[in-house]
C-alpha positions as CSV (number, residue, x, y, z in Angstrom):
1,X,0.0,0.0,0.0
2,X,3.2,2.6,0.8
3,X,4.2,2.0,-2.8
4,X,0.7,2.5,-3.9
5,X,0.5,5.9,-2.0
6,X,4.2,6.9,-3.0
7,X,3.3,6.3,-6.6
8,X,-0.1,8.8,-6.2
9,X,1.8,11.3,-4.6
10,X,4.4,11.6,-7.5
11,X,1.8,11.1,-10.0
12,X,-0.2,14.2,-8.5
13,X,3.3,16.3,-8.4
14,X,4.2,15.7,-12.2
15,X,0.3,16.5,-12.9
16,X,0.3,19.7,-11.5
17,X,3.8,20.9,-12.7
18,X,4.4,24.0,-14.2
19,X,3.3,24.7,-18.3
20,X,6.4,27.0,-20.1
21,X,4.9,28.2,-23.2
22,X,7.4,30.0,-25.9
23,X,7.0,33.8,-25.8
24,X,4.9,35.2,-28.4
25,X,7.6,36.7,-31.3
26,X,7.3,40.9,-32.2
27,X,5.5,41.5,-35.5
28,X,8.2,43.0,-38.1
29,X,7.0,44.8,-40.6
30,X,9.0,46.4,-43.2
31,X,7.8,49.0,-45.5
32,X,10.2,48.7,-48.7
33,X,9.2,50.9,-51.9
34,X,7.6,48.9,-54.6
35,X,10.1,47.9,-56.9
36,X,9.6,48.8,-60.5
37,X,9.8,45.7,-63.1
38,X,8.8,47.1,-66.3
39,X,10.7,49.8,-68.2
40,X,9.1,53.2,-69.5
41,X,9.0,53.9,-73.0
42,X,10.7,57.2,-72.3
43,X,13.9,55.1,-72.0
44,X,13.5,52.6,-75.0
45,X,14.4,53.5,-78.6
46,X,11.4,52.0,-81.6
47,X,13.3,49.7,-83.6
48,X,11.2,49.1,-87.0
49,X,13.0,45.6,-89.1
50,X,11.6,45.9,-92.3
51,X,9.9,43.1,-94.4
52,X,11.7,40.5,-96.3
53,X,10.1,40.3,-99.6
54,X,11.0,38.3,-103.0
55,X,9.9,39.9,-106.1
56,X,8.4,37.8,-108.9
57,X,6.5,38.0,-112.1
58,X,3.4,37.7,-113.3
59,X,2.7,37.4,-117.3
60,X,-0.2,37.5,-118.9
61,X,-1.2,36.6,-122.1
62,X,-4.6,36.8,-124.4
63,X,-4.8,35.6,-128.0
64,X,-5.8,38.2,-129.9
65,X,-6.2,36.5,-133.9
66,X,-5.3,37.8,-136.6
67,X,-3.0,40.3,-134.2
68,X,-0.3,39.5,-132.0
69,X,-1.2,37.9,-128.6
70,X,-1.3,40.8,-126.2
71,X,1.1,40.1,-123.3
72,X,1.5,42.0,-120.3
73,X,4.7,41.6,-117.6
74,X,3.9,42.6,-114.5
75,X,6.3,42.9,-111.3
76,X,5.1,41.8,-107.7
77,X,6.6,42.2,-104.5
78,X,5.5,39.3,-101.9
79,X,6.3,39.4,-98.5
80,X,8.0,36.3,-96.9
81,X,8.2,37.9,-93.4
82,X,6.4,40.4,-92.2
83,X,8.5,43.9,-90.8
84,X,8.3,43.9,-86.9
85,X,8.4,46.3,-84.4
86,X,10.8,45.9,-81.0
87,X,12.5,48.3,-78.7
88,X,15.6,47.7,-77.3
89,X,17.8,49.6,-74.3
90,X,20.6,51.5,-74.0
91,X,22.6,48.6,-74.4
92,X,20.8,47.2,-77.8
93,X,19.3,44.5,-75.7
94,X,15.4,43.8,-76.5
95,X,13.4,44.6,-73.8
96,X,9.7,42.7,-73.4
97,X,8.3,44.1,-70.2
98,X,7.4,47.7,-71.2
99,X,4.9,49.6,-69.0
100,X,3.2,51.1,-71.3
101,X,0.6,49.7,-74.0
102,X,2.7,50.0,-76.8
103,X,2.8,48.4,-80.7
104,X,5.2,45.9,-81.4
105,X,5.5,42.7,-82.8
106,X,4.7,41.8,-86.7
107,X,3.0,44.7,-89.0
108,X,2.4,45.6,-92.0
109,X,1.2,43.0,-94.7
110,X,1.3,39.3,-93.7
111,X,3.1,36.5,-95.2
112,X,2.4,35.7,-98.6
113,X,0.7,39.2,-99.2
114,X,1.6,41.4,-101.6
115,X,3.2,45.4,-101.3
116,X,1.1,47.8,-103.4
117,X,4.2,49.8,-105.8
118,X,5.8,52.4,-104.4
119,X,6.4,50.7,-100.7
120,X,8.9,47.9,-101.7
């Protein structure tokens, strides 16, 4: 029975020992300036690459009896890649996150299309 009651008295002194809890940490907060990703068209230079084209011909001919066939040569320009539109930085590096809503990318006539005279 001693044993009994020794074993109930340490049983009720590890039971009612004291809790430590961790103290609660300080809330840092640090207010850094946004930090800008994108660069302002202000500090980019429009760099236009024009078309590649190939030129070829187109000949037409009607019959035109008792007359010489009527022929007619006529010169086309086709484009084979469209002229694009970049911008680049002060280093000639292309830049693709601009702030601003800006043009770029293929223009002018597609591939395959054909330049009125005058523009190739």
């Amino acid at each position: 029975m001693r044993r009994i009651m020794i074993s109930s008295a340490l049983l009720a002194i590890a039971a009612t020992g004291c809790k430590t809890t961790q103290p609660e940490a300080p809330e840092i907060v640090i207010n850094a300036p946004p930090i800008q990703t994108c660069a302002p068209v202000s500090s980019l230079q429009k760099v236009v690459i024009p078309a590649e084209t190939k030129i070829r011909y187109a000949i037409t001919m009607i019959d035109n009896p008792p007359y010489e066939p009527i022929e007619r040569k006529e010169k086309q320009v086709v484009v084979v890649k469209p002229a694009q539109i970049i911008y680049v930085d002060s280093e000639g590096k292309e830049v693709l996150d601009i702030c601003e809503d800006v043009e770029r990318g293929a223009t002018g006539p597609g591939v395959g299309e054909m330049i009125p005279d005058g523009e190739g």
